[in-house]
Phi, psi and omega in degrees: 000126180276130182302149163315130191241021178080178192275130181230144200251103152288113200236107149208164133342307206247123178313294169327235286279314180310305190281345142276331158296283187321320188295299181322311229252318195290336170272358180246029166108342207263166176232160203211153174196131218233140186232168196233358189211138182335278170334326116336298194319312174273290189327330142324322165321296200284358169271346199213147162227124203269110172308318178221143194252133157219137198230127150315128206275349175229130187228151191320283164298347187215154154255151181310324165313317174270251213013286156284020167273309187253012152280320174300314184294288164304346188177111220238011161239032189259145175236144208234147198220074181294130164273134162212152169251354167278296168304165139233170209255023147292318200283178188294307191307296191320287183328310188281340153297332168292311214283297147355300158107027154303316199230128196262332183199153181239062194271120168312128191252138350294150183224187182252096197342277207302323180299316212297296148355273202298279225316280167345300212288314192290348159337303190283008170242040178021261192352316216237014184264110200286087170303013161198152168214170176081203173187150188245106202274020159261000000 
């Protein structure tokens, strides 16, 4: 049994991409609650108070940035960790929301368990915090 490492909110699309983040983060400690649409992500909001954001950057319904937008807007501690297979950790938008303090880290799909994993962890280590990982087979 893994200590609480607090509550993360998983925002994709893609069923696999939830249930794998969800399963991953629940074997590392975290308790999760996971939505497939901006809509949803906020209603979960106003019921939970969620330590991470971690949202996938193109939603059915939303695109991820404005998400983080109205996720900051509602609860300015919640720290958001955008995913993506679209983005890169390059592009302008990415950047300037990192820069920006919206978005706190940026990981690329496929990404790597343990990146996912190290990112989280290092939230509570400023210092120590890899604002980006991974490389995007798109």
């Amino acid at each position: 049994m893994h200590d609480d490492k607090g509550l993360v909110l998983v925002v994709d699309d893609e069923p696999d991409m939830c249930w794998a983040l969800q399963n991953l983060l629940i074997d590392s400690g975290y308790r999760i609650r996971a939505a497939q649409t901006g809509e949803t992500a906020m209603m979960l909001l106003k019921d939970n108070k969620f330590d991470i954001a971690l949202l996938d950057a193109k939603l059915t319904d939303i695109e991820g940035l404005d998400l983080a937008q109205r996720i900051k807007s509602a609860d300015s501690s919640i720290s958001i960790i955008m995913i993506s297979g679209y983005y890169y950790k390059e592009d302008q938008s990415i950047r300037h929301a990192m820069n920006e303090g919206l978005v706190e880290g940026f990981i690329a799909k496929p990404f790597i368990h343990e990146d996912v994993v190290a990112m989280l962890q290092a939230l509570g280590r400023p210092d120590s915090l890899p604002s980006e990982t991974g490389t995007a087979s798109e």
